[in-house]
Structures are given as C-alpha cells and as structure tokens.
N, C-alpha and C positions, 0 to 999 in steps of 0.2 A: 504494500500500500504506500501512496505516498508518504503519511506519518512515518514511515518506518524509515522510508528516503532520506524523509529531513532530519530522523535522530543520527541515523548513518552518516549524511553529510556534518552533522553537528557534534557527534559522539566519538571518540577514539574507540569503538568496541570494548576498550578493556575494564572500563566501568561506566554505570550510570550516572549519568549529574543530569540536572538541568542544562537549558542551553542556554542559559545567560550564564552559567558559572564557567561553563566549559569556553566559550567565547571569549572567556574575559582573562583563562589560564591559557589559552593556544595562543595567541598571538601578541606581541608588543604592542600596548594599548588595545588590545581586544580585537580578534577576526573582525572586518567589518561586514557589519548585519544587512547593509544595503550589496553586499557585492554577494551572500550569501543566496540572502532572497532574489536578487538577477539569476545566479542560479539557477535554482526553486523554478523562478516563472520561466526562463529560458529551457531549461532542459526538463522538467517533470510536470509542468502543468498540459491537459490533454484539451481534449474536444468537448471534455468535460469541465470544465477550468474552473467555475464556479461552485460546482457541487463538488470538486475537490478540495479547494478552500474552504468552505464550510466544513469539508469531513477530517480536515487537519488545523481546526482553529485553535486547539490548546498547544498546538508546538507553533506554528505562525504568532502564534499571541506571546508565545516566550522569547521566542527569538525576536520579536520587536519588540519587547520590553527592552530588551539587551541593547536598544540602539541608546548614542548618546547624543542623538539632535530627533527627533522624531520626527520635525519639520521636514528636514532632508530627504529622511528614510521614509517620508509618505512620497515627495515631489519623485525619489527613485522609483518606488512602487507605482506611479503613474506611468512613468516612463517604462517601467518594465511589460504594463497592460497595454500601453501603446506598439512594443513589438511585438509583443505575445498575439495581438488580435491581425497584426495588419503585417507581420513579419518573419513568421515560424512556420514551422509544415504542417499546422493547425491552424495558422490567419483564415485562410475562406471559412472556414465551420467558425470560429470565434469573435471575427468582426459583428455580426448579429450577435452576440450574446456579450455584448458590450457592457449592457446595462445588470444583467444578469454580476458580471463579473464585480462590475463595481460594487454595487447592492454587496453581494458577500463580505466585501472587503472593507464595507463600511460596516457590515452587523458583527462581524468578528473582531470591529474595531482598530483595523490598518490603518485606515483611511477614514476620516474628520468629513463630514459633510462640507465643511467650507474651504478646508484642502481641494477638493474635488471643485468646487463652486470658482474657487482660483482659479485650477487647472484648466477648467474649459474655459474662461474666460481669456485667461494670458493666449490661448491659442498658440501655445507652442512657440511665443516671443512673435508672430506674426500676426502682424494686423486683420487680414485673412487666408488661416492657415488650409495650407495647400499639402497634397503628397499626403503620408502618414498621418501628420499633425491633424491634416484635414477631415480623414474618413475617421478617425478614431473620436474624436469630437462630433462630427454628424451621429458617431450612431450612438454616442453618450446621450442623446440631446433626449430622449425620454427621459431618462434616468433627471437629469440635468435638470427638466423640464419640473419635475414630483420635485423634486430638492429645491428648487425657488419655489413653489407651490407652499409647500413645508415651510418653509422659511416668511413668507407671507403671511400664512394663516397664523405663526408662531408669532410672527409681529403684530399683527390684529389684535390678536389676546392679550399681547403684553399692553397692546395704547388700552384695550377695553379695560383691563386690570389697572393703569395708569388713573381713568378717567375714575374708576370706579373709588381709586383711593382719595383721589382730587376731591369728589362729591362728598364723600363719607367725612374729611376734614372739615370740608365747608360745614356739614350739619350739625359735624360735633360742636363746630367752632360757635355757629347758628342758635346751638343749643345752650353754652356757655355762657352766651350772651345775654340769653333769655332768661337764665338763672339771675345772672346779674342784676338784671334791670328788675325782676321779680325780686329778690332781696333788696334794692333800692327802694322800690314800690314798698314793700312791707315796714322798713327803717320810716320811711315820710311817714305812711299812713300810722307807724307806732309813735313818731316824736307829734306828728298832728294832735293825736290823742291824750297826748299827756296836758297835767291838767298846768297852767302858767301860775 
C-alpha cells in the first residue's frame, strides 16, 4: 500500500519511529519534507490520487508536521499536484480529478483553504496563466469556485454576528440609560416629597 511506501521511504527498516523523529535524525537539519512529498506525489500517487491521500492521511499528516515552514511545504504541494495532474503517466486520468485531489489535501489538512485560494489566484506568477499553470487552474476552478463560496457565506455570518453584537450593545447601553433616568425620576419625585 502506499502507507507502507511512505514509512519505507521515511523509515530505515531497522526500527520504528515516527517520521518527524526519523527526518529530523537522517539528515543535517532534517530530510527535507517538501522534497520527500515530490517524491510521494511524483512516483507513488496513481489514477487514484485522491483516495490514496485520504487512505494515507496519518503518515502524510506526520510527515508534514515535520516540515519547518509549512507555508512553503503547502506552495511545494501545489506545485507537486500541478505535475502530478498535467505531467506524469497518470496527467490524462488526473487532470479531471483536480478538485477531487485538492479537496483530500485540504480535509487531511496539507493544504489551508487560503493557501489554495492564493495559488489559483497568483496563477502560476502569470497574469494569465498558460501551459500547465493554465489547465491545472481551469480544472481547480470548481473546487476554487465552493472555496470562495465558503468563504462568502463565512463572511456573511461573521458581518450578521458583527451587526448582531452592535445591536445587542446598543440595547444594553438603551437599557442602562433607562435605568438611569428611572432612578433620577425616582430621586426628584422622592426629594419633591419630602416635607421643606
């Protein structure tokens, strides 16, 4: 299975660790976990790509804990679905399942919805991106499309939840007031009363 791949690529065989600990004993300053995962997406991800990722999400998830920029080690992970879909001996069958791949990669927590949100946006550093940069991007644009959706409606709630605090101050403040002016009222109408 692939898991077994990624502990064999990330294990010496001759004992078990995790693979942040082993990353971090094999190499000067630690294997690096982006050139690990090119790997990974280079030579073992299939036609399948997405439901392999999901069926190796506890060692993908170790092995990117072990990075020490995560920022970088998503923008590589991008780059690596960029050849995986549109530059391997599985591109034709992968390029359709674009959105599939990302989706995994975002629920297994590889990939930040706004990482991805970036990536298609920057377009590959081109204004309108062409070649690879291009088709991978096109067929993200579903995925892309749910993700600013997402991001919309999450902003909607937050202004409804803004307004709704706004209001809620007003009435308390409204209500305070009203206290006030009631205990003034009560003060007059007690000193009115008293006898001179």
């Amino acid at each position: 299975s692939l898991a077994r791949l990624i502990k064999m690529a990330s294990h010496d065989g001759l004992r078990e660790g995790n693979v942040s600990k082993k990353i971090v004993e094999e190499a000067p300053g630690g294997l690096q976990v982006d050139s690990l995962l090119g790997f990974i997406f280079g030579s073992m991800l299939g036609d399948d790509a997405d439901t392999q990722i999901l069926d190796c999400e506890a060692e993908l998830r170790q092995l990117y804990a072990a990075s020490s920029d995560t920022g970088e080690t998503q923008r590589a992970i991008l780059s690596y679905v960029q050849k995986l879909v549109t530059d391997s001996t599985h591109a034709a069958g992968l390029l359709g399942r674009t959105p599939p791949i990302l989706k995994a990669l975002c629920d297994i927590g590889l990939l930040t919805k706004d990482a991805v949100l970036e990536w298609h946006a920057d377009g590959g550093g081109q204004s309108e991106p062409t070649g690879a940069a291009g088709k991978v991007r096109e067929a993200a644009e579903p995925f892309v499309d749910r993700l600013r959706a997402s991001q919309q409606r999450a902003a909607a709630a937050e202004s409804c939840v803004d307004e709704l605090e706004r209001a809620l101050e007003d009435a308390m403040r409204a209500a305070e007031l009203e206290r006030e002016r009631a205990a003034a009222r009560a003060r007059s109408a007690g000193d009115e009363a008293k006898p001179t």
